[in-house]
C-alpha positions, -999 to 999 in steps of 0.1 A, spaced: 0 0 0 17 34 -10 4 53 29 24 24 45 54 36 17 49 64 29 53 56 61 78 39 60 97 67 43 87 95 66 101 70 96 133 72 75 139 108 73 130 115 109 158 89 118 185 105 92 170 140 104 155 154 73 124 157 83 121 172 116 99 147 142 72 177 146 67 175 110 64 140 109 36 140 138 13 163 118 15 143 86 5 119 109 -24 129 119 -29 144 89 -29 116 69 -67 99 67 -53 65 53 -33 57 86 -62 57 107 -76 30 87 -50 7 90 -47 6 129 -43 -30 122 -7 -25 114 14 -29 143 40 -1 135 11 22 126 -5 19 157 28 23 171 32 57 160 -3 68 170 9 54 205 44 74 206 49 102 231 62 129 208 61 149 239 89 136 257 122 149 263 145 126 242 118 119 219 141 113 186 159 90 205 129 66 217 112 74 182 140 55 165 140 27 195 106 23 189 94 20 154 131 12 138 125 -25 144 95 -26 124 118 -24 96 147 -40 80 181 -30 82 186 -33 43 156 -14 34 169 15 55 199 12 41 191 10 7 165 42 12 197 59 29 217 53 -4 191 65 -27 183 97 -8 220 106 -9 220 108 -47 190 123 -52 202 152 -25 
């Protein structure tokens, strides 16, 4: 599904710090396909973060990185360095 894509991306630049986590919050709740997927472990996972709290990049990235793979991470990491 391309909202989980794009999940999956915006998770990415938060962790490599392009996209600021206060940014990624109101796409969040902005976005009206999330809320219909509350299925989805991670995506109920970040409708469950505190975004609040003071080390909150930190616990972001301990929380929702391991709903991912290393290698896709790594691979989106490689591809948004030559496009930037």
């Amino acid at each position: 599904m391309k909202i989980l894509q794009d999940l999956k991306e915006n998770v990415f630049k938060v962790i490599e710090h392009y996209m600021p986590l206060e940014e990624f919050e109101s796409w969040l709740y902005s976005s009206d396909g999330l809320i219909n997927l509350m299925n989805e472990d991670v995506v109920l996972e970040v409708f469950a973060f505190n975004y609040r709290q003071s080390d909150a990049g930190y616990q972001f990235r301990k929380a929702i990185f391991k709903f991912f793979k290393e290698d896709e991470f790594l691979l989106w990491k490689v591809k948004a360095f030559i496009v930037t």
